[in-house]
C-alpha positions in Angstrom: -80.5 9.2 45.8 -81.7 12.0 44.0 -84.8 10.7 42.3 -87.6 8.9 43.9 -87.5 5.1 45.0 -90.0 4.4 41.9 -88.8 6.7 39.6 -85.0 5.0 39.6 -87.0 1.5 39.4 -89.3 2.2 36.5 -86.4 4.3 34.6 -84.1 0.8 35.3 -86.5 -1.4 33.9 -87.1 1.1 30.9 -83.8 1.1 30.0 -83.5 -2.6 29.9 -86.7 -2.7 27.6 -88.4 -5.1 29.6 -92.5 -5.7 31.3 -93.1 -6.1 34.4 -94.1 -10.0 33.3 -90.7 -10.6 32.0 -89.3 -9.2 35.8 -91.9 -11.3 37.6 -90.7 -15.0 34.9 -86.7 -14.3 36.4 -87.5 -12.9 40.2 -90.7 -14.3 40.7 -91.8 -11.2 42.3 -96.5 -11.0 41.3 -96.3 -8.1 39.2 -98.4 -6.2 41.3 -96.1 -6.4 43.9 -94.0 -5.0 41.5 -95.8 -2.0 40.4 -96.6 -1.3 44.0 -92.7 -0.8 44.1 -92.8 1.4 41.0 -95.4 3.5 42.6 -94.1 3.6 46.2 -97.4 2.5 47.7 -95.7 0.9 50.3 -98.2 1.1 52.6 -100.2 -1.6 50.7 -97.6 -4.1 51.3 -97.9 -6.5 54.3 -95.1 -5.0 56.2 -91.7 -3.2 55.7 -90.2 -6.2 55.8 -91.5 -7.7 52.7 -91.5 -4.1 51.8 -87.6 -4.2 51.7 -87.1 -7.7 50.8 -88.4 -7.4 47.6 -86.7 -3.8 46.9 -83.4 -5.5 47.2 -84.6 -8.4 44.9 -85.7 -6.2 42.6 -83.4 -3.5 42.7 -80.1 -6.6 42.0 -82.2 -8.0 38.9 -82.3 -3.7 37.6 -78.7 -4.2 38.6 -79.3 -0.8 40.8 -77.5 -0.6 43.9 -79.7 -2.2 46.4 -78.1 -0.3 49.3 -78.8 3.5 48.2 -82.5 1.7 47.6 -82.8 0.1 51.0 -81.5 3.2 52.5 -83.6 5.6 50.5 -86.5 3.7 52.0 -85.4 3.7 55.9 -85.4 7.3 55.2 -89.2 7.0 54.9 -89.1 6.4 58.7 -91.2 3.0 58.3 -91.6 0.9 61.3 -91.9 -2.9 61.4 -95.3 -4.0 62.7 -95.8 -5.7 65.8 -95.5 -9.7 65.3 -98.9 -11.0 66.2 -98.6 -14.9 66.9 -101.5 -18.0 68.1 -100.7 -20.6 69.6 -103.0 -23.7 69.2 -104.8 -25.4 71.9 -101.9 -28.4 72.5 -99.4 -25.8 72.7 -102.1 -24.0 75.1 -102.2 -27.1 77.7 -98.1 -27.0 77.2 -97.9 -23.9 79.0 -100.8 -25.2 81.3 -98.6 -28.4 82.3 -95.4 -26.3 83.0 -97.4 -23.3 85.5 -99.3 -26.1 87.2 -95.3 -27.8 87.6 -93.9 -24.4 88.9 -97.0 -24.1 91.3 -95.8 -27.4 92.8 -92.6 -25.8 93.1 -94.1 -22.8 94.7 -96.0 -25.3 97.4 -92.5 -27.4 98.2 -90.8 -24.3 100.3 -94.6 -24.2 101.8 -94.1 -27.7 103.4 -90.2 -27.3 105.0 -91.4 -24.2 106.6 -94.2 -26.7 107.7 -91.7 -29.2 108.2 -89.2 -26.8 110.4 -92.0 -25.6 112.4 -92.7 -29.3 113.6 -89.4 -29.9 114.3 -88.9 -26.7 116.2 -91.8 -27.8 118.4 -90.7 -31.3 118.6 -87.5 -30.5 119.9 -89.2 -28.7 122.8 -91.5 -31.2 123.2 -88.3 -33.4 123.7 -85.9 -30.8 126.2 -89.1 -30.7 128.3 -90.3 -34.3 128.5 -86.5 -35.1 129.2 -87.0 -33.8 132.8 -89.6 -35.7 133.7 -89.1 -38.7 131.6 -86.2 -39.1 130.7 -87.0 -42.8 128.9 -89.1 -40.9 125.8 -85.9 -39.8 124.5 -85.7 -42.5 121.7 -89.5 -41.6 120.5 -88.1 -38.5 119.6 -85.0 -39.3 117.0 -88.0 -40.3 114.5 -88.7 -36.5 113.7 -85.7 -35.8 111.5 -86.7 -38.6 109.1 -90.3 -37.4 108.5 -88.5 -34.3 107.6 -86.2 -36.2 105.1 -89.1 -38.2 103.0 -91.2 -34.7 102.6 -87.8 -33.5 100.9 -87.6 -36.3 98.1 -91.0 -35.0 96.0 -89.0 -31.8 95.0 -86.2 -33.8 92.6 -89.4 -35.2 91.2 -91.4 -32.1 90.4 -88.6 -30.4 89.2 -87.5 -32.7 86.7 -90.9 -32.7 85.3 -90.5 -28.5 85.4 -87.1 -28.8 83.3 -89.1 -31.1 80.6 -91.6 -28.7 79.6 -89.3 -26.1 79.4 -87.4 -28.0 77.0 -90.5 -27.6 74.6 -91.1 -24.1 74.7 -90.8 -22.6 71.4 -92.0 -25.7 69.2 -95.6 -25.2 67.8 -95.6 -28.9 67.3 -92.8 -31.5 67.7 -92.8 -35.3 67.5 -92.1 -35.0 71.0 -95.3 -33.5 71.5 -97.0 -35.8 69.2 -98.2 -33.7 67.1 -96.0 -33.8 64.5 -95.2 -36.9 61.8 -92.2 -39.0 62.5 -90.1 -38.4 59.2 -87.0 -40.3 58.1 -83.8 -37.8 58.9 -82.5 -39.5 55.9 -85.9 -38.8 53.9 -86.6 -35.1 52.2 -88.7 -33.0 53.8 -91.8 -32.2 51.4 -93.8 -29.4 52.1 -97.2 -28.6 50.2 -99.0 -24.7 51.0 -102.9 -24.5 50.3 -103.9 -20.6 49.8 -107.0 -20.7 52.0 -107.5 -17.0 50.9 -104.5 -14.8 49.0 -101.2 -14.8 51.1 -97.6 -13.2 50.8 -95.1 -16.2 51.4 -91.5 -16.4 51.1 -89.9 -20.0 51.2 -86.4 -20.6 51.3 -85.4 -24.3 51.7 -81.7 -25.4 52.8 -80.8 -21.6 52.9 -82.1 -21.1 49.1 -85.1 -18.8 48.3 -87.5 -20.6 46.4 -90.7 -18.7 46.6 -90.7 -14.8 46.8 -94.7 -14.0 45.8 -98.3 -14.2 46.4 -100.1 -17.2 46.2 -103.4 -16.8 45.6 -106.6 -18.6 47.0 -107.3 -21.6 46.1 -103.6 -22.3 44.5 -100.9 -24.7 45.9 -97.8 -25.2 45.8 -94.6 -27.5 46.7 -91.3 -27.3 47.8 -88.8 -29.9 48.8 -85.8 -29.6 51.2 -83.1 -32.1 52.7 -82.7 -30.5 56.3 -84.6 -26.9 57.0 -87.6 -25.0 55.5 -88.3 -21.2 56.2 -91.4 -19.8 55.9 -92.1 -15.9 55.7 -95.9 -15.0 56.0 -98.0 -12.2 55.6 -101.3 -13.9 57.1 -100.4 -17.2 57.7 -104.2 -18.1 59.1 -104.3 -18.3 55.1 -102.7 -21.1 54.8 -102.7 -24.8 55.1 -100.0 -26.8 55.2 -99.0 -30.8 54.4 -96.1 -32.4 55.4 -94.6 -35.3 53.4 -98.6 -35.9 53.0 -100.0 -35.6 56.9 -102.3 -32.6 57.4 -100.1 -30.0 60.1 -103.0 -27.9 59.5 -102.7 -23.8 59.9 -100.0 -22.5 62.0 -102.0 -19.4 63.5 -102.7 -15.8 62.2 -101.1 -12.6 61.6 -97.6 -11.8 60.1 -94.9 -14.2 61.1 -91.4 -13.1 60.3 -89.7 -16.2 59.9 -91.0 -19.8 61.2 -89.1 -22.9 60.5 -89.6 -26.8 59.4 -87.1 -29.8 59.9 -87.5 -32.9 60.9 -87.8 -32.7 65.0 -91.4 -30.1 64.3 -92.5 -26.5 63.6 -90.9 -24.2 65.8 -90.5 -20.5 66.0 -86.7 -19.3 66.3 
């Protein structure tokens, strides 16, 4: 494109003989989000990803081709930030559950060399005592089962290994218990409280809903029959309810895309 990123935006909307309110009542877009476009201060935005999800929102409503804008940005040489993610303190003693499971597995090869070296020194207990008495024989054929009841405790321990790993990923799960048991058959209603000014992005059974700032102190509400998606610039500025239970703040920084259905909150 020959002319700037903003400069084909702003001439778009000129031509069309419309605000930047009327652009924000059909996209939804804040309209300073909007005019940080126009302007190409990019560097204000959250993160490129935003960055370029709202150029291609706006650049369809202009009826621009979203492509040659998309592309003209990449050219920038913009990098995607680092994802920066917390986990909360019952997710915390998740993780401590499984390494304290996988140390027990670490210990189990610790005891059958244990276990061998007995044996080994059993059976030359046994070749030597054979000489001279030959009638302690039998007291020795006990060794082997010793052997096979130390073996048992590893089905056990890794068992309980394969269940933790089964709830890595999930921030909270009803499996955990940390997360409401909902109807499948029930909605899933999600309210957002802006603890301070956050970017969201909500998109509910595959559908963006939400594409804006929400600003402190506002909520809002969304409803969805199998799946929400949540996009967040901060998302420590957030607090969220559930089909009315508290699930509280999911953790800080940006968080790319986080999603909400009826097993829990997990991270994809």
């Amino acid at each position: 494109m020959n002319p700037s990123i903003g400069v084909t935006l702003k001439e778009a909307r000129t031509r069309k003989s419309i605000t930047l309110e009327d652009v924000y009542a059909k996209t939804r877009i804040h309209p300073r989000v909007l005019q940080l476009l126009e302007e190409e201060k990019f560097d204000k935005l959250p993160s490129p990803l935003f960055a370029k999800s709202f150029l291609k929102s706006y650049a369809e409503f202009l009826e621009v081709n979203p492509e040659e804008v998309i592309k003209a940005y990449e050219q920038k040489g913009l990098k995607e930030p680092e994802q920066i993610l917390f986990i909360k303190p019952a997710e915390l003693k998740a993780e401590e559950k499984f390494l304290a499971s996988a140390g027990a597995d670490l210990l189990i090869p610790a005891l059958v060399i244990i276990v061998l070296i007995l044996a080994g020194v059993a059976v030359f207990l046994f070749k030597n005592s054979s000489v001279v008495h030959s009638q302690s024989l039998p007291v020795k054929k006990t060794k082997p089962k010793a052997e096979s009841s130390r073996a048992k405790p590893a089905v056990e321990v890794k068992a309980e290994s394969s269940e933790n790993l089964a709830t890595k990923g999930w921030l909270r799960s009803v499996a955990q218990g940390n997360f409401p048991k909902i109807n499948r058959k029930a909605p899933l209603e999600l309210k957002i409280k802006a603890l301070d000014s956050v970017w969201l992005r909500i998109t509910c059974d595959g559908k963006v809903l939400f594409q804006s700032i929400l600003k402190r102190g506002a909520e809002e509400s969304w409803r969805a029959g199998e799946k929400i998606e949540i996009w967040s610039g901060n998302c420590s500025n957030m607090f969220l309810i559930l089909n009315g239970t508290a699930i509280g703040s999911p953790g800080k920084g940006v968080i790319k895309k986080m999603w909400i259905n009826h097993d829990g909150v997990r991270l994809p």
